[in-house]
C-alpha positions as CSV (number, residue, x, y, z in Angstrom):
1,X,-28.6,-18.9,15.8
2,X,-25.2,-19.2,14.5
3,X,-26.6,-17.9,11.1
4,X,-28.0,-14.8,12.6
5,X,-24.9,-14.0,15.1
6,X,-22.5,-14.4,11.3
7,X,-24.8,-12.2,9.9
8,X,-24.5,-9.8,11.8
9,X,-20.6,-9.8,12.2
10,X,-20.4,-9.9,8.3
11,X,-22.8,-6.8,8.3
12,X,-20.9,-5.2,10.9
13,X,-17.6,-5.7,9.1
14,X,-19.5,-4.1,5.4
15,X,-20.4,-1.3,7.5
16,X,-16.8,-0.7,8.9
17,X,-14.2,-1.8,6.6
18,X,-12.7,0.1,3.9
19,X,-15.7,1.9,3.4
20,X,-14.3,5.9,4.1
21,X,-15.0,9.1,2.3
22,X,-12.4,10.2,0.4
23,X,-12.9,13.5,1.6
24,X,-13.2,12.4,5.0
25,X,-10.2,10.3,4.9
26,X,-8.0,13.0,3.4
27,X,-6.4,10.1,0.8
28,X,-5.2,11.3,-2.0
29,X,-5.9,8.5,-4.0
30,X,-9.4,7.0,-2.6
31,X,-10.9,9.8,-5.1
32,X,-8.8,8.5,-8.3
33,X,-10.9,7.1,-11.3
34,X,-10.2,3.4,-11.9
35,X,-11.4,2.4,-15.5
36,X,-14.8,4.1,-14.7
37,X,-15.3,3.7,-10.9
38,X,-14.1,5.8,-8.4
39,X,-13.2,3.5,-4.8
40,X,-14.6,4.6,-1.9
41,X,-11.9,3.2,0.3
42,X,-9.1,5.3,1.3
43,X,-6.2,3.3,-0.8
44,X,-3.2,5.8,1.1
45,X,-0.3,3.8,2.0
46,X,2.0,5.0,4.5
47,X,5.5,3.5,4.9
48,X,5.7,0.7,7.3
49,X,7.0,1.4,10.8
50,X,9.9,0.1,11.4
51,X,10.5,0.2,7.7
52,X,10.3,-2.8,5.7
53,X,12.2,-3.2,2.8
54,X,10.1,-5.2,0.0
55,X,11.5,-8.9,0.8
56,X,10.1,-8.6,4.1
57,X,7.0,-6.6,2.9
58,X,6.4,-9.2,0.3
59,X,6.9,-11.6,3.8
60,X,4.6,-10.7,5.5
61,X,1.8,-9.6,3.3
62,X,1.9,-12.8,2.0
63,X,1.7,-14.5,5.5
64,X,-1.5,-12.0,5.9
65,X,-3.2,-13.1,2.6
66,X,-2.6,-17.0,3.5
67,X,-4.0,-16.5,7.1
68,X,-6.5,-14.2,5.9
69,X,-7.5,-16.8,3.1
70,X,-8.3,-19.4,6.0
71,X,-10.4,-16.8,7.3
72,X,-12.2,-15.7,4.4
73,X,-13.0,-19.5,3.2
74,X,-14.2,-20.7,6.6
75,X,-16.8,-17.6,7.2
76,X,-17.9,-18.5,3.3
77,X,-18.3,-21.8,4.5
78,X,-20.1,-21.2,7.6
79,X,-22.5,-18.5,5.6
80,X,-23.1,-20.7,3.1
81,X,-24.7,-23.4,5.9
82,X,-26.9,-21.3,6.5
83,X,-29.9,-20.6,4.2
84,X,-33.7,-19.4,4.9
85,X,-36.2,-20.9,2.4
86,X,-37.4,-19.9,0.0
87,X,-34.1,-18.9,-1.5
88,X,-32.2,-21.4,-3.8
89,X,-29.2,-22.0,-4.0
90,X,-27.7,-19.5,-6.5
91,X,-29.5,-16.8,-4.7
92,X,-27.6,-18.2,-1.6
93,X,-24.0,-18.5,-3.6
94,X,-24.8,-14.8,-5.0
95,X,-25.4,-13.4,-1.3
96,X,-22.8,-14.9,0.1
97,X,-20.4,-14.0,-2.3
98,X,-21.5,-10.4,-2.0
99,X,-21.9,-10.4,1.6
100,X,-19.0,-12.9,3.0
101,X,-16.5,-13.4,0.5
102,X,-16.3,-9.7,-0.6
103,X,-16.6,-8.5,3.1
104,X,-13.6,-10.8,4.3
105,X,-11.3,-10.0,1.4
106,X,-12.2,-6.3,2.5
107,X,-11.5,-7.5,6.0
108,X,-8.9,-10.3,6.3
109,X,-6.6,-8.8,3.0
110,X,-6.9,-5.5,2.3
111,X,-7.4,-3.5,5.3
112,X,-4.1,-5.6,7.1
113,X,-2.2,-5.1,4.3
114,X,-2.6,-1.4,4.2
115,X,-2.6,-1.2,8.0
116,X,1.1,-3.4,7.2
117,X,2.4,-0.4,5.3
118,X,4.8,0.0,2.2
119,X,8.4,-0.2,1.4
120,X,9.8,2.9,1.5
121,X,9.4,4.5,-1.6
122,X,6.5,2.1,-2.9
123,X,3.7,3.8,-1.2
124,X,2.6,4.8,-5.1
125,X,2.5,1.0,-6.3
126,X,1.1,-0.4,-3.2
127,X,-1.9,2.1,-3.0
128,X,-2.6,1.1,-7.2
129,X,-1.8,-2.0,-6.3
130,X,-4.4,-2.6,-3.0
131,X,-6.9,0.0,-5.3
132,X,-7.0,-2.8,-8.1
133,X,-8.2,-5.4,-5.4
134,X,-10.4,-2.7,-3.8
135,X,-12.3,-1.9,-6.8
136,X,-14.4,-5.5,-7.5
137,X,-14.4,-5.6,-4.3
138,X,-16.5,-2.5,-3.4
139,X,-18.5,-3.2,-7.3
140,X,-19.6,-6.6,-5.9
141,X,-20.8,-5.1,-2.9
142,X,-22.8,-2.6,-4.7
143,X,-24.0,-5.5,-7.2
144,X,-22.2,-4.2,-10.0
145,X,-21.3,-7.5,-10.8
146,X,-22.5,-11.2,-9.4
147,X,-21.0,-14.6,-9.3
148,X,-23.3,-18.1,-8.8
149,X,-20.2,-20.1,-9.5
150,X,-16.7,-19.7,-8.1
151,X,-15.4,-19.9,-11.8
152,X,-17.5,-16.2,-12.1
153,X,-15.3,-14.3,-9.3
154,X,-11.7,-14.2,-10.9
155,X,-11.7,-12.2,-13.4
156,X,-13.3,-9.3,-11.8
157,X,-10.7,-9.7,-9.6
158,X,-7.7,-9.9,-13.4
159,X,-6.2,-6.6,-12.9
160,X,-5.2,-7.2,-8.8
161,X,-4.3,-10.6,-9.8
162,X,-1.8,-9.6,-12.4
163,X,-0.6,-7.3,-10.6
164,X,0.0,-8.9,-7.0
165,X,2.0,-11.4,-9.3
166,X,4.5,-9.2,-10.5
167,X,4.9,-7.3,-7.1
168,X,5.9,-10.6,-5.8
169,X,2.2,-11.1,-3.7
170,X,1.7,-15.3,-4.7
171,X,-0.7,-16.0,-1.7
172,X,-2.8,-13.2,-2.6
173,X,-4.8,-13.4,-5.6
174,X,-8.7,-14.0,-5.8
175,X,-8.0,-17.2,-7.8
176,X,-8.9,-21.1,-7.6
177,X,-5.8,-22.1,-5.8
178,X,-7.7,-19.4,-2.8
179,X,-11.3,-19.9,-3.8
180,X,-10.9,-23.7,-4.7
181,X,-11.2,-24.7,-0.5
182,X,-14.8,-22.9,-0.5
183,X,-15.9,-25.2,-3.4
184,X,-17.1,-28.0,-0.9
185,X,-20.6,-25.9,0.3
């Protein structure tokens, strides 16, 4: 039962989580072209209110990536408990990458920071910035890409990576030090 209930809170948060029309939304930059791909997801930052300046941004939106990490790896955990036969295992892995992991980062990451807001004057590099995790997100969801191992999701994820490094974003990146807690399934 506790399958079916997750299931349907993971499917309830693909369904309504950084999932807008561009033209809908009225972002600017959800229509922008991204090596290929255009993201769905409105990626418009507005400035935080009260303003931030970026020592606290960087704070705080690294307090929401290591809570929404804990998140994120204990609903992969719980998914991954729960398997109907005849699937094997990598079909499991691929799924609940796809439908968990993605769905949380989505979730848990992306959708608090940009609810957080940006420094003023850095709405520009936070909305490339949160449109570089965006993208493999919403290309995994679509199966644009798969992972059966945890060593296969990084480098979809390279260019956010990089870039939440240089912005200052350590507790962010889809990496092992974040993906390695999963690994026990």
């Amino acid at each position: 039962m506790v399958g079916v209930a997750l299931i349907a809170t993971v499917s309830a948060a693909l369904a309504g989580c950084g999932g807008s029309d561009p033209a809908i939304s009225g972002s600017t930059t959800a229509g922008k072209e991204k090596h290929g791909y255009v993201v769905r997801a409105s990626t418009t930052m507005t400035t935080a209110s009260p303003p931030l300046d970026k020592t606290r941004f960087l704070t705080q939106v690294n307090k929401i990536c290591r809570e929404g990490w804990k998140e994120v790896q204990g609903n992969f955990r719980e998914y991954m408990s729960y398997r109907e036969p005849p699937e094997t295992k990598r079909e499991h892995f691929e799924e609940t990458v796809q439908v968990s992991l993605l769905a949380g980062i989505d979730f848990h990451i992306f959708d608090q920071i940009q609810n957080l807001g940006a420094p003023p004057g850095q709405s520009g590099q936070v909305e490339e910035l949160l449109g570089s995790l965006q993208k493999p997100v919403e290309l995994g969801q679509l199966a644009h890409w798969h992972a059966h191992t945890l060593a296969e999701i990084p480098p979809h994820f390279r260019d956010f990576n990089r870039r939440a490094q240089q912005y200052g974003l350590k507790d962010c990146p889809v990496d092992s030090s974040n993906l390695q807690p999963i690994s026990a399934h």
